[in-house]
RONUNU-890607 format. One line per field, with one value per atom (N, C-alpha, C): residue number from 1; residue in three letters; atom name; x, y, z. Coordinates in steps of 0.2 Angstrom, whole numbers. Example, Ala and Ser with C-alpha at 12.3 -4.5 7.8 and 13.67 -1.06 7.14 Angstrom:
REM RONUNU-890607
k [1  1  1  2  2  2]
r [ALA  ALA  ALA  SER  SER  SER]
a [N  CA  C  N  CA  C]
u [66  62  66  64  68  64]
v [-28  -22  -16  -11  -5  0]
w [39  39  39  35  36  39]
//
This chain:
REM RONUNU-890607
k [1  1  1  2  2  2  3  3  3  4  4  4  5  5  5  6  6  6  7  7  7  8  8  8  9  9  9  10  10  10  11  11  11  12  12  12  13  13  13  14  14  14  15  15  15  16  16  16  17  17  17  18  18  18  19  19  19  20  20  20  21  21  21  22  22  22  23  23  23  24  24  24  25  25  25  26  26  26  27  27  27  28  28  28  29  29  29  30  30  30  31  31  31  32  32  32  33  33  33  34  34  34  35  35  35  36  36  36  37  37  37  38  38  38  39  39  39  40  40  40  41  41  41  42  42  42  43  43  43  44  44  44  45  45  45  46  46  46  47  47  47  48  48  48  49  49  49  50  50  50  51  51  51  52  52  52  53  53  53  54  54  54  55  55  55  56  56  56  57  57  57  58  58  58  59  59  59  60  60  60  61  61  61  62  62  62  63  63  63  64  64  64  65  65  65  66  66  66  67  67  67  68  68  68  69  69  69  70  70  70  71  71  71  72  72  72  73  73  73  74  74  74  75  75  75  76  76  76  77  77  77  78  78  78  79  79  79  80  80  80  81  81  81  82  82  82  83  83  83  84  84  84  85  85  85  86  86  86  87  87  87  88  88  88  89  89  89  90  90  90  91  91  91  92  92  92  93  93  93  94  94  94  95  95  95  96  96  96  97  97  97  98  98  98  99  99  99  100  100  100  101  101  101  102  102  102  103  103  103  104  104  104  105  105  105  106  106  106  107  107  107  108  108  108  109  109  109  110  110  110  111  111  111  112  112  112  113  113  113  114  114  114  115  115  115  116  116  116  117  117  117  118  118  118  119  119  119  120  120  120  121  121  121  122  122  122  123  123  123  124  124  124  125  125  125  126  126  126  127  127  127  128  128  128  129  129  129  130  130  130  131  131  131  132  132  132  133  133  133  134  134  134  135  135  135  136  136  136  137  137  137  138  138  138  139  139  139  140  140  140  141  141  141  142  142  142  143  143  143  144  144  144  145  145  145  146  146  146  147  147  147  148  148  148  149  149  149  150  150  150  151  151  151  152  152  152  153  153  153  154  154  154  155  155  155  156  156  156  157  157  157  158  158  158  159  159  159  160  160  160  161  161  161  162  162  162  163  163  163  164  164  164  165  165  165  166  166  166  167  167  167  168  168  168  169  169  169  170  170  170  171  171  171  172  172  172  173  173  173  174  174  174  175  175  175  176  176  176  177  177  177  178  178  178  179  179  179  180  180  180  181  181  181  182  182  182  183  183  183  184  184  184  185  185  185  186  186  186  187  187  187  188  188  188  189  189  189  190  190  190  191  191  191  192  192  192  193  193  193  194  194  194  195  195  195  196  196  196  197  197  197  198  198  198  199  199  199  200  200  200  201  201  201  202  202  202  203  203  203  204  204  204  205  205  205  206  206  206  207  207  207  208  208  208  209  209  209  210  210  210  211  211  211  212  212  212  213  213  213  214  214  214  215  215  215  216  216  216  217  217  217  218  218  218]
r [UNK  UNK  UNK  UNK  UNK  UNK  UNK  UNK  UNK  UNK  UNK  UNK  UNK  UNK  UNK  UNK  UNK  UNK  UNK  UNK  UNK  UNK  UNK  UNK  UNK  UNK  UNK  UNK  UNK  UNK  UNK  UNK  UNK  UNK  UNK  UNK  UNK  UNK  UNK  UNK  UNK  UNK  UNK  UNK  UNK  UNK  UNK  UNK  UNK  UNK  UNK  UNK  UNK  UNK  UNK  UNK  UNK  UNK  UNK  UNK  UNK  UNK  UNK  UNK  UNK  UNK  UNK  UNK  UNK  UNK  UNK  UNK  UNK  UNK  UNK  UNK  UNK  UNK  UNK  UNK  UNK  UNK  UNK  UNK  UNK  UNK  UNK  UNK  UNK  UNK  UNK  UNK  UNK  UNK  UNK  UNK  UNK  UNK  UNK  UNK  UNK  UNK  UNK  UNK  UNK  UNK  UNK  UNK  UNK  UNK  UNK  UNK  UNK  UNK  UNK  UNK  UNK  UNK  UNK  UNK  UNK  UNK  UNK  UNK  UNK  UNK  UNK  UNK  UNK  UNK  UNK  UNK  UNK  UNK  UNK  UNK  UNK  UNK  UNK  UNK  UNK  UNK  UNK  UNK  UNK  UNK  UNK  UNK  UNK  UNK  UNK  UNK  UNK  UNK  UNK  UNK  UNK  UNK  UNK  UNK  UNK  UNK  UNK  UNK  UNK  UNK  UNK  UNK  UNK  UNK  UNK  UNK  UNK  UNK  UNK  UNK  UNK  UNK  UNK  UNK  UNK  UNK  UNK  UNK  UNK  UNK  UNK  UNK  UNK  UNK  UNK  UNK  UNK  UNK  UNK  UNK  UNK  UNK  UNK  UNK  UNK  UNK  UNK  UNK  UNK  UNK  UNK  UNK  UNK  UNK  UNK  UNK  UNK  UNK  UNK  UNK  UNK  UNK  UNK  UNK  UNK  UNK  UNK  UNK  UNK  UNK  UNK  UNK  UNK  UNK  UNK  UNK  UNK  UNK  UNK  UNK  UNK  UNK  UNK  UNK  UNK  UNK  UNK  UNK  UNK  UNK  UNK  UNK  UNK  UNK  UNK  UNK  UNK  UNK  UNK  UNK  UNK  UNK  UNK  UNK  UNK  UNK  UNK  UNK  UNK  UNK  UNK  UNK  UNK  UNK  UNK  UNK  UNK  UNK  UNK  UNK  UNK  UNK  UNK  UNK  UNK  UNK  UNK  UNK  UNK  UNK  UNK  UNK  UNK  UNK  UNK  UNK  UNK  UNK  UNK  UNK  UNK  UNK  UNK  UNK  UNK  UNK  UNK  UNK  UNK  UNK  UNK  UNK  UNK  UNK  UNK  UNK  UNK  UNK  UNK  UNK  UNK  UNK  UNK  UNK  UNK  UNK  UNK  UNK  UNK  UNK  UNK  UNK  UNK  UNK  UNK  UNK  UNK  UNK  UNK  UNK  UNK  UNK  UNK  UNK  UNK  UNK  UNK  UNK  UNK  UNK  UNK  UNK  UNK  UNK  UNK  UNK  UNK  UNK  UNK  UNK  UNK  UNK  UNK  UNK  UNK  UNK  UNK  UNK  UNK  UNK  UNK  UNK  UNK  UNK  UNK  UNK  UNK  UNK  UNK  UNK  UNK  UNK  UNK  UNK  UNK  UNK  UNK  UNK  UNK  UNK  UNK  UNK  UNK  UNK  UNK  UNK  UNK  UNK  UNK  UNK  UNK  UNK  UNK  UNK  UNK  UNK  UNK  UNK  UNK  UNK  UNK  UNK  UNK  UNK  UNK  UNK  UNK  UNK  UNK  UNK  UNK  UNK  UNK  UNK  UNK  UNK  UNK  UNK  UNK  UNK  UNK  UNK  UNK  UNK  UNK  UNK  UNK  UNK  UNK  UNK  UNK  UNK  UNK  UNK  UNK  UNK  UNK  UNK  UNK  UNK  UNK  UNK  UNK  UNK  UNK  UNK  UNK  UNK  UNK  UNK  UNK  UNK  UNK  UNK  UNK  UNK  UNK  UNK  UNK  UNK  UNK  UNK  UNK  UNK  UNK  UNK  UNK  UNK  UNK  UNK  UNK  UNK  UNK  UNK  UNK  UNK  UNK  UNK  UNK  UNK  UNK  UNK  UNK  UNK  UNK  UNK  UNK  UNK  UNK  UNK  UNK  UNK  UNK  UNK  UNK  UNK  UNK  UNK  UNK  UNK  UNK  UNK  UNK  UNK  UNK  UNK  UNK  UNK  UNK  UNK  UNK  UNK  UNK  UNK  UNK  UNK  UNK  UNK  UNK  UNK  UNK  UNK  UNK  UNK  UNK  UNK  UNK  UNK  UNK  UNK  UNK  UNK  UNK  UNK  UNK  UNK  UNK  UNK  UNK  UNK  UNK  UNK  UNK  UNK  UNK  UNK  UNK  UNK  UNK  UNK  UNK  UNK  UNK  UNK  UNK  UNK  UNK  UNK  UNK  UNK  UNK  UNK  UNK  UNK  UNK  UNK  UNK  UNK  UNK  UNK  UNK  UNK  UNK  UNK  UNK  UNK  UNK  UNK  UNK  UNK  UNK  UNK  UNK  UNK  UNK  UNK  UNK  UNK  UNK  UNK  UNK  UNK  UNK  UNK  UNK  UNK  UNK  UNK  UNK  UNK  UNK  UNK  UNK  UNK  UNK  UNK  UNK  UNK  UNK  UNK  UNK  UNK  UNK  UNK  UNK  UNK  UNK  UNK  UNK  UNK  UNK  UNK  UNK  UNK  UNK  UNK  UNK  UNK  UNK  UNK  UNK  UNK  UNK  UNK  UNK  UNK  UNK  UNK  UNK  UNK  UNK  UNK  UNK  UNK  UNK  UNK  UNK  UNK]
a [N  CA  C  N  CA  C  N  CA  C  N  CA  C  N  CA  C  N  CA  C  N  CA  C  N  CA  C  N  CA  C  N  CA  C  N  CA  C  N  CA  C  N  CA  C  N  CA  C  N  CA  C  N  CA  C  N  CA  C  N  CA  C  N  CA  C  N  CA  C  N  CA  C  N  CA  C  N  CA  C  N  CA  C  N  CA  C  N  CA  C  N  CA  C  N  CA  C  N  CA  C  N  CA  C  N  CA  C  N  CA  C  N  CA  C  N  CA  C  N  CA  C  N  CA  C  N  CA  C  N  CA  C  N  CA  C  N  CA  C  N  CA  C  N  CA  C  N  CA  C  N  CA  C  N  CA  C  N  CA  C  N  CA  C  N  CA  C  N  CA  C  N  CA  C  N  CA  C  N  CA  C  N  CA  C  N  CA  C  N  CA  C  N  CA  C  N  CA  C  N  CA  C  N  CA  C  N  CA  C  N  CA  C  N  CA  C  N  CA  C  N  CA  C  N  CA  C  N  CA  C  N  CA  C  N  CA  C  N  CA  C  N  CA  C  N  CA  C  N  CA  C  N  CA  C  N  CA  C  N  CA  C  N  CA  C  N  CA  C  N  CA  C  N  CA  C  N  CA  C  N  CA  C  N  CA  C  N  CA  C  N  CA  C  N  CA  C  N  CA  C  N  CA  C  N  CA  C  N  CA  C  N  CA  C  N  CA  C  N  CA  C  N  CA  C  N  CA  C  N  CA  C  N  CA  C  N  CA  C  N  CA  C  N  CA  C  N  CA  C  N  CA  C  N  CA  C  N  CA  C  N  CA  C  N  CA  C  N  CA  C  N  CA  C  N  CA  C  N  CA  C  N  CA  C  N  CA  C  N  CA  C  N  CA  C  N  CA  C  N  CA  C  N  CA  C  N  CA  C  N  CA  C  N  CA  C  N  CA  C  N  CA  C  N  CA  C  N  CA  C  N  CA  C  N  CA  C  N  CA  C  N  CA  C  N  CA  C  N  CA  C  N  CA  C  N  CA  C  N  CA  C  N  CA  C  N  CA  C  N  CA  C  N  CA  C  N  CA  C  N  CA  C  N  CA  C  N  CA  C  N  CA  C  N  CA  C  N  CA  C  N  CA  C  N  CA  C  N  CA  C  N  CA  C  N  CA  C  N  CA  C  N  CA  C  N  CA  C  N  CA  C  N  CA  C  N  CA  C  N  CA  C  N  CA  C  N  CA  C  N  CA  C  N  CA  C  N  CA  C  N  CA  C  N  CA  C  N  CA  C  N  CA  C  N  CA  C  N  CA  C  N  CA  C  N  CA  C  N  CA  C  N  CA  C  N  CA  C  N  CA  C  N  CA  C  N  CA  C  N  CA  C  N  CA  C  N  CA  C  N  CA  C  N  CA  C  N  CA  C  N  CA  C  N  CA  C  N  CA  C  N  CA  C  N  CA  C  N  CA  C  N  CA  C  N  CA  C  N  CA  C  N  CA  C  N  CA  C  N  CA  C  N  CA  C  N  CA  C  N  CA  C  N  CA  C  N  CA  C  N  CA  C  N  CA  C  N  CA  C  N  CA  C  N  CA  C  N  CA  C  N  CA  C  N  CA  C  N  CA  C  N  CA  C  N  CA  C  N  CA  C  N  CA  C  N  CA  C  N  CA  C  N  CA  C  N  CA  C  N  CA  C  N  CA  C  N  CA  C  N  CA  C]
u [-88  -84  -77  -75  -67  -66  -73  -73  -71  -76  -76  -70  -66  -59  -54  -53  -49  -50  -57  -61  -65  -64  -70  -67  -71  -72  -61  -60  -55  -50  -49  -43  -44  -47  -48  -44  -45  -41  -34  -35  -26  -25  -26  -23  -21  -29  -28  -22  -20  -16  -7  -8  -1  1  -5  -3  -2  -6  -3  3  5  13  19  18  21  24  17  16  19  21  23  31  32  38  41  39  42  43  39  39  46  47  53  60  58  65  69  61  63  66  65  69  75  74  82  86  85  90  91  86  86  93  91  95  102  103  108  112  108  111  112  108  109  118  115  124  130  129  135  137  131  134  138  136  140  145  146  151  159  156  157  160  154  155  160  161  163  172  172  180  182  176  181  181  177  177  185  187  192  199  199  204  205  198  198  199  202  202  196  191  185  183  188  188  178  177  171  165  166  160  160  166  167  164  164  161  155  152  142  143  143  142  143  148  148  142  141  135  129  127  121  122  127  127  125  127  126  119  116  106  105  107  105  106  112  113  109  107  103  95  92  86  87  93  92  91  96  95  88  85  78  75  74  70  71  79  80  76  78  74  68  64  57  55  59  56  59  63  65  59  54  49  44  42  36  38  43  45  44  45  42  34  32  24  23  24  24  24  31  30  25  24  21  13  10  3  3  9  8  10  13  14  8  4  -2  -7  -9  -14  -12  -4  -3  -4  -5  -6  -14  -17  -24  -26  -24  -29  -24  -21  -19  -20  -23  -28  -35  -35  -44  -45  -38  -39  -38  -35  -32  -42  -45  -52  -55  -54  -59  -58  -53  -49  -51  -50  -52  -61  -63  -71  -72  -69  -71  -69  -63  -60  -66  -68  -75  -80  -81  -86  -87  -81  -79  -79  -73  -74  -85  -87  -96  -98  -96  -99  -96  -92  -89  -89  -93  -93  -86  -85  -77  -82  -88  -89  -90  -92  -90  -81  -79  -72  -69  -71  -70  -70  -78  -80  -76  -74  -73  -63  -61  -54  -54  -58  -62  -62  -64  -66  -59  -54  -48  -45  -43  -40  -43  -51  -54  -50  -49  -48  -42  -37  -31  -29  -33  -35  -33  -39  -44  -37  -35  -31  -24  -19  -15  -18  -24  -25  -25  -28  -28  -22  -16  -9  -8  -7  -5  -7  -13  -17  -13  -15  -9  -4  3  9  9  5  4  8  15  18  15  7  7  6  2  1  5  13  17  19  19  22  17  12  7  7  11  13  15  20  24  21  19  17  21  17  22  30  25  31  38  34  41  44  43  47  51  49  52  59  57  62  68  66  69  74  70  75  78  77  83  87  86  93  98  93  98  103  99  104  111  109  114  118  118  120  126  123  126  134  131  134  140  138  144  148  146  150  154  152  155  163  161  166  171  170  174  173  168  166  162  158  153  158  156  160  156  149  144  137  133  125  121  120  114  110  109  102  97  91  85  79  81  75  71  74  71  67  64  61  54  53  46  39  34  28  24  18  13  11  13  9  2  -2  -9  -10  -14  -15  -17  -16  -17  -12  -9  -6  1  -1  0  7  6  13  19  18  22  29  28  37  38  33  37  40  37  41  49  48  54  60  57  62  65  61  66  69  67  72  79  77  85  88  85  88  93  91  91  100  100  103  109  108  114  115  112  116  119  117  119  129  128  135  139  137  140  145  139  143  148  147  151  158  160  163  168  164  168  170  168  168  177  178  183  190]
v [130  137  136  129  129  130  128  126  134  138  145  148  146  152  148  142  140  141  143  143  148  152  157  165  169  176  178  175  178  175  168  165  169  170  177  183  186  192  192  186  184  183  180  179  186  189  196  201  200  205  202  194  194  195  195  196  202  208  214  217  213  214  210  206  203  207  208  213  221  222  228  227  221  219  219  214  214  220  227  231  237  237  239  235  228  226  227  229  233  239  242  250  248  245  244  240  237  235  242  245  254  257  258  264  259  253  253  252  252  253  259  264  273  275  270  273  270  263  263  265  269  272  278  284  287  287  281  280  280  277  276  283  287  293  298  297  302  300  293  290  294  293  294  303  307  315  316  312  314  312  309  307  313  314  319  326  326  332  335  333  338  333  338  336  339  345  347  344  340  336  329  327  320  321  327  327  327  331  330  323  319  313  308  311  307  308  315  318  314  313  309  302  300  294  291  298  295  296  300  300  296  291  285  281  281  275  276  283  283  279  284  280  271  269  262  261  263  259  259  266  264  261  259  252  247  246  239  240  245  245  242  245  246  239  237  228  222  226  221  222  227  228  226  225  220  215  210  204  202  204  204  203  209  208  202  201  195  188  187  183  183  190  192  186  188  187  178  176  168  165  167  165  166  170  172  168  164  162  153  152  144  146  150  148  149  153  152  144  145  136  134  130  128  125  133  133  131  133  131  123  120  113  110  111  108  110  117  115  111  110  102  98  98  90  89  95  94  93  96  96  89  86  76  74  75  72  72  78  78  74  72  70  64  62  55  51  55  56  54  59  61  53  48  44  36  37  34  37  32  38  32  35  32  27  24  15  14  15  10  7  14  11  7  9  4  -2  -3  -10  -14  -10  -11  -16  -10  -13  -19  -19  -25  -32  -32  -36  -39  -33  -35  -38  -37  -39  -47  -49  -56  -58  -57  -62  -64  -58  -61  -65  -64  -70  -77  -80  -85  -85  -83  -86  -87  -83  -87  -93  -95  -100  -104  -106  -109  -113  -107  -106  -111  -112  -116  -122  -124  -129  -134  -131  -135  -135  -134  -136  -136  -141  -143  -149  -151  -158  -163  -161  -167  -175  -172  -178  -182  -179  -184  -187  -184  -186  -194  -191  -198  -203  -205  -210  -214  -212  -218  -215  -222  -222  -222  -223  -222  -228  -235  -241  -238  -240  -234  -230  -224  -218  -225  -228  -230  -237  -238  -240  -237  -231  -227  -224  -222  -219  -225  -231  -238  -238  -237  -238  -230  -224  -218  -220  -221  -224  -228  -234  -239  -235  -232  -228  -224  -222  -216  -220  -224  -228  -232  -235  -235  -231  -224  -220  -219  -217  -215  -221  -226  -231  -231  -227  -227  -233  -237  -242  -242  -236  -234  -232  -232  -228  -224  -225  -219  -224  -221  -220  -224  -228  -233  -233  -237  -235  -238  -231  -234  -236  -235  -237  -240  -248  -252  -254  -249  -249  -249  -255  -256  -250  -252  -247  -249  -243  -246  -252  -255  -261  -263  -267  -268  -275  -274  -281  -280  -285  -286  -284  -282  -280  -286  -293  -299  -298  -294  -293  -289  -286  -280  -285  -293  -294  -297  -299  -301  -294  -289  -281  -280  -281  -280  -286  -292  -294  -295  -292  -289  -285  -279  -273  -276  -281  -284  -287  -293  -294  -290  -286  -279  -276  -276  -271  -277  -283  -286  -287  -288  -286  -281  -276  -269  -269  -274  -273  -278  -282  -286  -283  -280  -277  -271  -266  -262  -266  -273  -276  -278  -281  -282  -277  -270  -264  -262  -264  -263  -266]
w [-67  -65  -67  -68  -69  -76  -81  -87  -88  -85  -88  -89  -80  -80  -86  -88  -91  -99  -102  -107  -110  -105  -106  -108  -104  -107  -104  -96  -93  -96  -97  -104  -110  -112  -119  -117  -114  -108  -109  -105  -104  -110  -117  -123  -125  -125  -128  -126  -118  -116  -119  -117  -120  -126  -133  -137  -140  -137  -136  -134  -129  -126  -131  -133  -139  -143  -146  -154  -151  -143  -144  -142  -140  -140  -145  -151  -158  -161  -158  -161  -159  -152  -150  -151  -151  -155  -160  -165  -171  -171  -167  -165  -164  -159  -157  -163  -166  -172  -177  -177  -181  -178  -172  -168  -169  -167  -167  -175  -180  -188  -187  -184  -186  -181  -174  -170  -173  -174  -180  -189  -190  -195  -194  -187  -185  -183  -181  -179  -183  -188  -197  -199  -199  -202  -196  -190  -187  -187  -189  -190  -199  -203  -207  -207  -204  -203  -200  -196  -191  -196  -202  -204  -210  -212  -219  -212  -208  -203  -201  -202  -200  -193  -186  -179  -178  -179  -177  -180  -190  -191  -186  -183  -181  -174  -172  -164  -165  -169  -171  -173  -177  -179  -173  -168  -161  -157  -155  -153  -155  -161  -162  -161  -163  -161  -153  -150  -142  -141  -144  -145  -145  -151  -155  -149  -143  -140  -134  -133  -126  -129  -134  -136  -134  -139  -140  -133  -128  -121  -118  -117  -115  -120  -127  -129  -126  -124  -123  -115  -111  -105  -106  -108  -109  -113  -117  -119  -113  -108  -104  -99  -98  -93  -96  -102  -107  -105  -105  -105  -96  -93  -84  -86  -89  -87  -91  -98  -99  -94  -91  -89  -82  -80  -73  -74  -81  -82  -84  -88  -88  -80  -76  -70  -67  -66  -62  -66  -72  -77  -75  -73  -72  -64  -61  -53  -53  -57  -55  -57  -60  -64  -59  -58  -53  -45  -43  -38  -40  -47  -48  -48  -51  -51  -45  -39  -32  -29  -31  -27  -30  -37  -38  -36  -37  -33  -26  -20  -15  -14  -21  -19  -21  -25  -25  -22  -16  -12  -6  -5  1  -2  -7  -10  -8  -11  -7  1  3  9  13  10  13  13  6  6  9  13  18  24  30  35  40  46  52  53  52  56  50  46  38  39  39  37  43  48  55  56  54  50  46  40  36  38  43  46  48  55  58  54  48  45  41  38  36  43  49  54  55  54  57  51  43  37  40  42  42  48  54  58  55  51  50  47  42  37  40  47  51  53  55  58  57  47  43  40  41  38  44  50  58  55  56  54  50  40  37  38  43  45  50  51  61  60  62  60  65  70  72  70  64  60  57  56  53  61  65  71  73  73  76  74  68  64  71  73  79  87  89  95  100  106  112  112  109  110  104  100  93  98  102  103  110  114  117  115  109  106  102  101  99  103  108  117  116  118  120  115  108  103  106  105  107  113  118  125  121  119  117  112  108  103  108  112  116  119  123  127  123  116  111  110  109  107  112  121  123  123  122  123  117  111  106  100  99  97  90  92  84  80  76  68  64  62  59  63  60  64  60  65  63  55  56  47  52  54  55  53  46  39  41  45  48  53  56  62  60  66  65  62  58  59  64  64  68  70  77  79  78  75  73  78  82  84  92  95  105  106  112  118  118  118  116  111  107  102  105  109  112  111  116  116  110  104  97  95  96  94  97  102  107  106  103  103  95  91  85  85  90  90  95  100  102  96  90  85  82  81  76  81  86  91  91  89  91  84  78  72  70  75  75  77  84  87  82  79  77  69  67  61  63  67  70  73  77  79  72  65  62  55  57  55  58  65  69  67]
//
C-alpha cells in the first residue's frame, strides 16, 4: 500500500498537477516581463511627447502605461497564488508519505513487540540481574586479600604487636629516628610447638640489635 501511494497512480497526480502549475507559472512570468517591456516603453514615449510639447500624447502614453502596470500586477498576483499551491501540494505529498512511513514503522514495531511477550522479557531481565550477581561475586572472590593475609599466623601477628609496642615506647621517648626494616621477620613456623621459644628468641635478638644501632644512630 505504501509502494502504491509513493509509486503509483496518486504520485503520477501529484507530478502531473505540479507540472501543470509550473508550466503555467513559467507562462505568466513571461507576461510579466512583456507588460513590463510595454510600461517602460511608455514611459519612454510619454517623456519624450512632453518635451516635443505634446502634454495630451504624453498623458495617453501614461494612461496605457498604467494598463500595462495594473495587468503586470495581477500576473504578479496570480503567479504568487501558483507558487502557494505549488508549495501547498509538495507540503501535503512530504506529510502523507511521511505519515504512510511512521505507520510502517509502527506496524513492525507491533510486529515485534507480538513476538516478545512481558515474561519472556521478565525472564529475560532476571537472568541479566542473576549474571550480574555471579560475576560480583566472582569479582569479591578474586580480591579477597584473605589469602595474602594467611601467610602469617597468629605467632608472627603477635610478634609483630611486641615490635609495634616497643617501636611505640621508643618513639614516645624520643629515641627512634626512622622505622625498623622488617624484611626480616620470621616465615611460617614449620615444625612442633617445641620451636615457639627458638622464634621468640630471635625476634629478642633482632630487637636488641635494633636498639643497639638506633643508640649508635644517636
Amino acid at each position: 500500500m505504501v509502494k502504491n501511494w509513493l509509486f503509483g497512480k496518486k504520485r503520477k497526480e501529484d507530478a502531473d498537477a505540479l507540472s501543470t502549475l509550473k508550466g503555467q507559472q513559467n507562462r505568466l512570468q513571461a507576461e510579466a516581463r512583456n507588460l513590463e517591456r510595454q510600461s517602460d516603453e511608455q514611459k519612454i514615449l510619454a517623456s519624450k511627447m512632453l518635451k516635443a510639447g505634446n502634454k495630451a500624447g504624453a498623458r495617453q502614453a501614461l494612461k496605457r502605461r498604467a494598463v500595462f502596470m495594473k495587468r503586470l500586477n495581477t500576473v504578479h498576483n496570480t503567479g504568487m497564488n501558483l507558487q502557494a499551491q505549488i508549495d501547498s501540494i509538495q507540503t501535503a505529498t512530504s506529510t502523507a508519505e511521511t505519515v504512510k512511513a511512521m505507520e510502517l514503522g509502527t506496524k513492525v514495531v507491533g510486529e515485534k513487540i507480538k513476538s516478545v511477550s512481558p515474561e519472556r522479557t521478565e525472564h529475560v531481565m532476571d537472568s541479566v540481574m542473576e549474571q550480574r550477581d555471579q560475576i560480583e561475586m566472582m569479582t569479591e572472590a578474586l580480591s579477597d586479600p584473605s589469602l595474602s593475609e594467611g601467610i602469617l599466623d597468629f605467632e608472627d601477628d603477635a610478634a609483630i604487636d611486641e615490635q609495634l609496642a616497643q617501636l611505640e615506647a621508643e618513639m614516645d621517648l624520643g629515641t627512634t629516628t626512622s622505622l625498623p626494616d622488617v624484611s626480616g621477620l620470621p616465615s611460617t613456623p614449620v615444625g612442633t610447638p617445641g620451636d615457639k621459644e627458638e622464634d621468640t628468641s630471635e625476634l629478642e635478638d633482632e630487637l636488641e640489635g635494633l636498639k643497639k644501632k638506633m643508640s649508635e644512630d644517636n
